[in-house]
C-alpha positions as CSV (number, residue, x, y, z in Angstrom):
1,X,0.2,-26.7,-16.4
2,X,2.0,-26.3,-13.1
3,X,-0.2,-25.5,-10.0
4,X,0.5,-24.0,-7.2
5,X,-1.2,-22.8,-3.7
6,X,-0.9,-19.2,-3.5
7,X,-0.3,-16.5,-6.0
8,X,0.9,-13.2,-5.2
9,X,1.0,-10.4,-7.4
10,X,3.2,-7.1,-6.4
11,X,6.4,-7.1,-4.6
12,X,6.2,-3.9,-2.7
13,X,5.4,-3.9,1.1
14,X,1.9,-5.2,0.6
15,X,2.5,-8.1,-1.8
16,X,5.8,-8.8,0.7
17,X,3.9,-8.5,3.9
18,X,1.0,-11.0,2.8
19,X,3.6,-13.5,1.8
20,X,5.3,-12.8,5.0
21,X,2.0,-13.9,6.5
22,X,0.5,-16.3,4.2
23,X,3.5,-18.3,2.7
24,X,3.6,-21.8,4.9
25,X,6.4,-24.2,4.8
26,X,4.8,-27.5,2.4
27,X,2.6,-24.8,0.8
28,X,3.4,-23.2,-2.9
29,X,3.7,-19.4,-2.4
30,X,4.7,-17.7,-5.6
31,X,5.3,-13.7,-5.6
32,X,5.6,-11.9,-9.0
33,X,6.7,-8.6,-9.5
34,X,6.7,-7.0,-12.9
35,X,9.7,-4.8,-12.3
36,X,13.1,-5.6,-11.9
37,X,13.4,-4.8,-7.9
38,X,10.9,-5.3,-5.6
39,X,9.4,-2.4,-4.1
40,X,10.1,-0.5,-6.9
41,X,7.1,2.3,-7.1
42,X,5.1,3.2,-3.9
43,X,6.7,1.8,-1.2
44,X,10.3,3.2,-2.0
45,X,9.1,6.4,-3.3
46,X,7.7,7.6,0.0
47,X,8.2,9.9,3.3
48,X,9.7,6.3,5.1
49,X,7.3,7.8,8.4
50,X,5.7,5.1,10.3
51,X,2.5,7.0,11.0
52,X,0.8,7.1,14.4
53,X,-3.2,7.2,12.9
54,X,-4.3,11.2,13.6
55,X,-5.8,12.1,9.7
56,X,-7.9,9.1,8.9
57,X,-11.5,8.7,9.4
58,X,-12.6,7.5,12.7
59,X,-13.5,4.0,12.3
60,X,-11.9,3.8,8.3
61,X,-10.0,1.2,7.6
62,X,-7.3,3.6,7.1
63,X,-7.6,4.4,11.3
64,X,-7.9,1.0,12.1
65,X,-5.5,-0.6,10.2
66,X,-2.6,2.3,10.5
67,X,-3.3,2.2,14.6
68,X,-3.0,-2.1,14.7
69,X,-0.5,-1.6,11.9
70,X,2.1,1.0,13.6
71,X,2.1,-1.3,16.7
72,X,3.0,-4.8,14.3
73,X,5.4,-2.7,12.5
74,X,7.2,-1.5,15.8
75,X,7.4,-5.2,17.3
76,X,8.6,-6.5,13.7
77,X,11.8,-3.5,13.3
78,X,12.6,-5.0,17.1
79,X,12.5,-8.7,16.3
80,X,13.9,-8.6,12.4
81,X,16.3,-5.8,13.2
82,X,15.1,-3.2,10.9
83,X,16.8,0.4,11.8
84,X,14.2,2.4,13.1
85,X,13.5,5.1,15.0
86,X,10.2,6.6,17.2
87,X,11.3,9.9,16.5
88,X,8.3,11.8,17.3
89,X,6.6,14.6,15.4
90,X,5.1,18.2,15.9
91,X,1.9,19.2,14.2
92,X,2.0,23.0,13.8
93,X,-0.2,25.9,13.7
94,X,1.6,28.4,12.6
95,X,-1.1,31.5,13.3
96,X,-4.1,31.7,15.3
97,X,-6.5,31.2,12.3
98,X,-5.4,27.5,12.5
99,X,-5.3,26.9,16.2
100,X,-9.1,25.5,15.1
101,X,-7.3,22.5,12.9
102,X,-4.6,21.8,15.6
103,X,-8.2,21.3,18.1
104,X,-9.9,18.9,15.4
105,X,-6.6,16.7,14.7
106,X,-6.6,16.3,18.4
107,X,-10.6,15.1,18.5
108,X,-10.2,13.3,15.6
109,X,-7.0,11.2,16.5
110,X,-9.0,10.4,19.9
111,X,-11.9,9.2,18.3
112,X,-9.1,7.1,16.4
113,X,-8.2,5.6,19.5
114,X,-5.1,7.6,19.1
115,X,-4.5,9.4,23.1
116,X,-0.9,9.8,23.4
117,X,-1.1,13.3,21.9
118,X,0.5,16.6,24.0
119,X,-0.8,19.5,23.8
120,X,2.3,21.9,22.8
121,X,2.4,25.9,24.1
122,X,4.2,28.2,21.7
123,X,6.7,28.0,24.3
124,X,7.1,24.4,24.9
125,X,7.5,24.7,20.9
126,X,10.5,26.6,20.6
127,X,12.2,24.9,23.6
128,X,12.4,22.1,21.5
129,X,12.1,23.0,18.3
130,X,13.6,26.8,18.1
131,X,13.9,26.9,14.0
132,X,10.2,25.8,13.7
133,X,7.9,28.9,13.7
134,X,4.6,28.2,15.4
135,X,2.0,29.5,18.1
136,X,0.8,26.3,19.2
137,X,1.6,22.4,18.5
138,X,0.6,18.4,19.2
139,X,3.3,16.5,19.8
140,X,2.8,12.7,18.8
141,X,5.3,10.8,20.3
142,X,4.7,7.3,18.4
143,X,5.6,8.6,15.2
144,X,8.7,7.1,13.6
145,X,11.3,6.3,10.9
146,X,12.1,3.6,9.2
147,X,14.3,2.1,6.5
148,X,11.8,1.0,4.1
149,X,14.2,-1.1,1.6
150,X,15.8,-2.9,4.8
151,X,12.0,-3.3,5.8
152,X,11.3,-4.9,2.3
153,X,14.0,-7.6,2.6
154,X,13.0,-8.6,5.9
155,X,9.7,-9.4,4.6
156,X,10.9,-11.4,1.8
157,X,13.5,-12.9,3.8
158,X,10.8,-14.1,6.1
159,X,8.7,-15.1,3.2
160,X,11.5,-17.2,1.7
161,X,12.5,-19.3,5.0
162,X,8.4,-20.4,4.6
163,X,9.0,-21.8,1.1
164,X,7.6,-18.6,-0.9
165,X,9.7,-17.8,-3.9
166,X,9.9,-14.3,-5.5
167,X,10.3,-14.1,-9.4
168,X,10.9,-10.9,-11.0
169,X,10.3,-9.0,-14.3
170,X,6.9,-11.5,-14.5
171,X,4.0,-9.3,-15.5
172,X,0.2,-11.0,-15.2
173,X,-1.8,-10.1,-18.2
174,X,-5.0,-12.2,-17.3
175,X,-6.6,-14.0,-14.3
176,X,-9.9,-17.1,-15.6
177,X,-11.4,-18.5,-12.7
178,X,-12.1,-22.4,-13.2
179,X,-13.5,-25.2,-11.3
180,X,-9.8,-25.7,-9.7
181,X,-9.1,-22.4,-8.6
182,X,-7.5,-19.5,-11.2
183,X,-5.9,-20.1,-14.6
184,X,-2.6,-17.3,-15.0
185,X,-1.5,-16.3,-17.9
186,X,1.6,-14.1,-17.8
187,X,5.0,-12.7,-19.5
188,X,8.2,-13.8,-17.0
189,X,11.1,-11.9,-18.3
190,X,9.7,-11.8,-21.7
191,X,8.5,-15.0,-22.3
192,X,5.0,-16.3,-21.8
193,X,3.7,-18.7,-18.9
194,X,0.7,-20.0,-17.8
195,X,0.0,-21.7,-14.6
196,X,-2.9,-22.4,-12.1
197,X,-3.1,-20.9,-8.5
198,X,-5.8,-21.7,-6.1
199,X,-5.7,-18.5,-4.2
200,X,-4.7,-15.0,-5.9
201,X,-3.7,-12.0,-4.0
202,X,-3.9,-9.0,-6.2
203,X,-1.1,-6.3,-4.3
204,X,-0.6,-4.9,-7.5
205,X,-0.9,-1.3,-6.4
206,X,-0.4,1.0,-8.9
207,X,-1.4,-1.5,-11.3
208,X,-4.2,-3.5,-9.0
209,X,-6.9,-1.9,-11.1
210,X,-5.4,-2.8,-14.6
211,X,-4.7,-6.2,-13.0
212,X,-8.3,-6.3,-11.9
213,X,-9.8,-5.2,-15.2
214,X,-7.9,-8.3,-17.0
215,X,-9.8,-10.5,-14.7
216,X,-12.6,-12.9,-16.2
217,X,-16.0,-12.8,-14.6
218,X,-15.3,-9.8,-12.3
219,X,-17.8,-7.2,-12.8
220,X,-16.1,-3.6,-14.0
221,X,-18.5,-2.2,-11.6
222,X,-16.2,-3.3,-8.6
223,X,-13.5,-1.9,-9.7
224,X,-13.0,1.3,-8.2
225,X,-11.6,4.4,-10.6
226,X,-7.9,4.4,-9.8
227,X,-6.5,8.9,-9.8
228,X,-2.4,8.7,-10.1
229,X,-1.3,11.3,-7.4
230,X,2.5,12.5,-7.8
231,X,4.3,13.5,-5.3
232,X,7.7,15.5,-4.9
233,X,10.7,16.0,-2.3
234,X,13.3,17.8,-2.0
235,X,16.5,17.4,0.0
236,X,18.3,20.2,2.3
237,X,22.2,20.0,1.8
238,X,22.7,21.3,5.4
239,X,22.6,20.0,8.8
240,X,18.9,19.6,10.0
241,X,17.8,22.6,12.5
242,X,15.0,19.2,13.6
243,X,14.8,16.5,15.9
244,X,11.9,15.2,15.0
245,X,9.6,14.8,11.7
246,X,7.4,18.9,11.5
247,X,3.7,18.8,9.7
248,X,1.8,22.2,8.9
249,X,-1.4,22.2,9.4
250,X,-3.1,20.3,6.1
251,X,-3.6,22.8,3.5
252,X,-7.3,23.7,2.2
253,X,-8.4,22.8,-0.7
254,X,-5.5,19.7,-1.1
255,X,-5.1,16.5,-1.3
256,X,-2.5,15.7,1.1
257,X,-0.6,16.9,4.5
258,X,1.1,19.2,3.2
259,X,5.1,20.4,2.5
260,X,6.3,18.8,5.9
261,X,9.7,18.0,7.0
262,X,11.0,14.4,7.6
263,X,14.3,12.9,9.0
264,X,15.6,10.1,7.6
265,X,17.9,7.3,10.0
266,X,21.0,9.1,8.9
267,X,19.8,12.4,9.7
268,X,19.1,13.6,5.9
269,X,16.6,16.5,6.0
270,X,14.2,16.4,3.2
271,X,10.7,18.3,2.6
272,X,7.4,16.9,1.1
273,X,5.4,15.7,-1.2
274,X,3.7,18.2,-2.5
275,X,0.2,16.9,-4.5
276,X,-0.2,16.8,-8.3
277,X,-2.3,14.4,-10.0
278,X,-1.1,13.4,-13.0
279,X,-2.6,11.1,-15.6
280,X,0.3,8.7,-16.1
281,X,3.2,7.1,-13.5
282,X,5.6,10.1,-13.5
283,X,8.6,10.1,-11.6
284,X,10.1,13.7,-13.2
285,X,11.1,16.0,-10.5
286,X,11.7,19.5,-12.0
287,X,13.6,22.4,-10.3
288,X,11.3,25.3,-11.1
289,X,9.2,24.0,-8.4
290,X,11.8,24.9,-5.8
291,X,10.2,28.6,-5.3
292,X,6.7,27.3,-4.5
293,X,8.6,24.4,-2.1
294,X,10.6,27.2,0.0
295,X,7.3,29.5,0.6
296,X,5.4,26.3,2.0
297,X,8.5,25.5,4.1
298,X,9.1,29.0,5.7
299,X,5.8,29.6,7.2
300,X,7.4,27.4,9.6
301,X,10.8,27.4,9.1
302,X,11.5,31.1,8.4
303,X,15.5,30.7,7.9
304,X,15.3,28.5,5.3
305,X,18.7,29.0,2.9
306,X,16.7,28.0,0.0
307,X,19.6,28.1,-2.2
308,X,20.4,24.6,0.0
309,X,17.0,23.0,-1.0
310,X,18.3,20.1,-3.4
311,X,15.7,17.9,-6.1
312,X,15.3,14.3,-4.6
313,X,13.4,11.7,-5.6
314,X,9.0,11.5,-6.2
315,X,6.7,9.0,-5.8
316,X,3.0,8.2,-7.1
317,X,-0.1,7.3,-4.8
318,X,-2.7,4.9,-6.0
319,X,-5.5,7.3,-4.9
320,X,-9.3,6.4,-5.1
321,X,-10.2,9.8,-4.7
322,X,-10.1,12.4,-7.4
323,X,-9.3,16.1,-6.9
324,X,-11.6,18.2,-5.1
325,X,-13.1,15.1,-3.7
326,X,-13.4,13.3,0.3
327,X,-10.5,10.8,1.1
328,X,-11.2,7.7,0.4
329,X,-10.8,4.1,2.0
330,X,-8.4,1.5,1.5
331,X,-10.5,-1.3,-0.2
332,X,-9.8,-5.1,0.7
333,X,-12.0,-6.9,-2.0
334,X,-12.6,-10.3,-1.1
335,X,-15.1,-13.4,-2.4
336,X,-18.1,-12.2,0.0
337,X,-17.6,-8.7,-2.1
338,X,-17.2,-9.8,-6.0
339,X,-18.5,-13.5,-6.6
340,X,-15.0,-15.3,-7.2
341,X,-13.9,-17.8,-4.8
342,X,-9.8,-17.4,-4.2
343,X,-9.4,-14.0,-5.1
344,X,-8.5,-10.6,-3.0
345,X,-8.1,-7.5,-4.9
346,X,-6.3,-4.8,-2.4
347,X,-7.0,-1.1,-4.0
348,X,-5.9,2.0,-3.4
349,X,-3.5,1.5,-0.3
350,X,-1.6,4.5,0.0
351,X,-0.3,6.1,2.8
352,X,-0.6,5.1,5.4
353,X,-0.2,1.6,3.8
354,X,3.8,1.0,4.3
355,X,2.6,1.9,8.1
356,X,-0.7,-0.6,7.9
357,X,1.2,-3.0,5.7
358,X,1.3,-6.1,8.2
359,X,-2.1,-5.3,9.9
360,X,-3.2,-5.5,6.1
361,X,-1.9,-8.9,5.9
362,X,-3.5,-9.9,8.9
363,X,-7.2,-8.8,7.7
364,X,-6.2,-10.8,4.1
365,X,-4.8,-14.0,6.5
366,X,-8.4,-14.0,8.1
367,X,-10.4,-14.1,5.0
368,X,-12.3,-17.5,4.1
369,X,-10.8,-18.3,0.6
């Protein structure tokens, strides 16, 4: 049976990130990914915004690691030449009744550590932004775009010129700890495989839990319920009215940020996600939710020519909270947490994981294996 150093499991920007980090020429670093592409589910199916840390909980992982993350993410796009851009973004009230949210985002991101926020004045606002309907607005300057599947190659490019290699279509069905690290047992483009792997880094995202639960000697009890979240965006076949990425205020009594608009590096308007949790991976976008779309979008962006709002694409969150229920945490599982020596289970990173992806890596580098 071969053996190697380091097993990776999930080829999206987490699973690429920690190889980007770990993988050391002389050293075995092997990444599997059960689909075709890497990247292939969360981190291509998303809003491509590098986030600048205003939602989370102050002191959450989420806060810490999107904050340290942003600023990693930034320096990498400079010295791997991603296209990116630090396009900035308004956070709206679009009446008085949620000037009150606007205040707490403000206190919130500062206890984040996040102080670069402007106050906007409904005039300020429609100096620079005169399609977006508002009466008052932060401006967060160290938001940004970024091209997320450019992004992904970098990492595995950088992985790669340490010695890591990627294989594809390989699916792990069960993880046995033994006196020599992990025994794997796996399908690699349909044929079965076993090898041994002294350290195991489950990034397995949507599928970390399932992953997790096909692991011998780890306790069920540690494995936190995984809630399939769908979300859905829609393109705008016009010229954008934008020059930077709009947020409502977050809507009560949802799960996410609302219907915002977001730029992408060749200008593309597109609104979204909405929030629907689903019970299986569901990428189905269907047109009879353009109504609902257009009457989140025009409270503030009144003009909308909805007959211009296009289907796009959707994407699926690996939530650990259910509906109706508080945010919850990024979880970096590590020996000191479940028992097993040589295993980290990463659960739940969702947004803003593309943004915390590197500072992610870093925690998992500095964890004694």
């Amino acid at each position: 049976m071969d053996t190697i150093d380091r097993l990776i499991i999930g080829a999206g920007a987490l699973g690429l990130a920690c190889a980007a980090r770990l993988a050391k020429p002389g050293e075995s670093t092997l990444i599997v990914e059960r689909e075709k592409l890497i990247g292939s589910h969360t981190s291509s199916r998303n809003s491509e915004v590098i986030h600048a840390g205003v939602y989370y909980a102050a002191n959450s992982l989420k806060a810490q690691l999107c904050l340290e993350g942003r600023e990693r993410l930034y320096a990498w796009c400079v010295e791997h030449q991603v296209p990116h851009q630090r396009i900035g973004k308004l956070l709206v009230a679009v009446n008085d009744d949620e000037r009150s949210q606007l205040t707490a985002i403000a206190e919130n991101a500062s206890a984040c550590g996040v102080d670069e926020l402007q106050a906007i004045s409904q005039q300020q606002l429609h100096d620079l932004e005169p399609a977006v309907h508002g009466v008052e607005a932060l401006l967060s300057p160290n938001t940004g775009i970024i091209d997320s599947h450019v992004y992904l190659q970098s990492l595995l490019a950088s992985a790669e010129r340490k010695d890591a290699q990627l294989v594809l279509d390989t699916r792990i069905e069960q993880l046995e700890p033994s006196a020599s690290g992990w025994i794997v047992q796996g399908v690699s483009c349909g044929e079965p495989f076993s090898l041994k792997a002294q350290q195991v880094i489950n990034a397995g995202g949507l599928f970390a839990q399932q992953l997790a639960q096909n692991t011998v000697g780890l306790n069920a009890g540690s494995i936190p319920k995984l809630h399939l979240c769908q979300g859905r965006y829609f393109s705008y076949s016009a010229r954008s009215p934008f020059s930077r990425l709009i947020y409502p205020m977050p809507e009560a009594n949802a799960t996410g940020l609302g219907v915002h608009a977001t730029l992408d590096l060749g200008g593309q308007l597109r609104f979204g996600p909405d929030t629907r949790y689903v019970e299986h991976i569901d990428y189905s976008l269907d047109a009879t939710l353009l109504e609902p779309f257009a009457q989140a979008i025009r409270r503030y962006f009144p003009k909308l020519d909805s007959s211009r709002l296009v289907p796009g694409y959707s994407g699926v969150r690996p939530k650990l909270s259910g509906p109706g229920e508080p945010a919850a945490d990024f979880v970096i599982q590590t020996p000191a947490d479940h028992g097993l020596d040589g295993l980290i289970n990463l659960f739940g990173i969702e947004s803003p994981g593309l943004t915390a992806s590197l500072a992610i890596a870093e925690r998992v580098a500095g964890v004694n294996l």
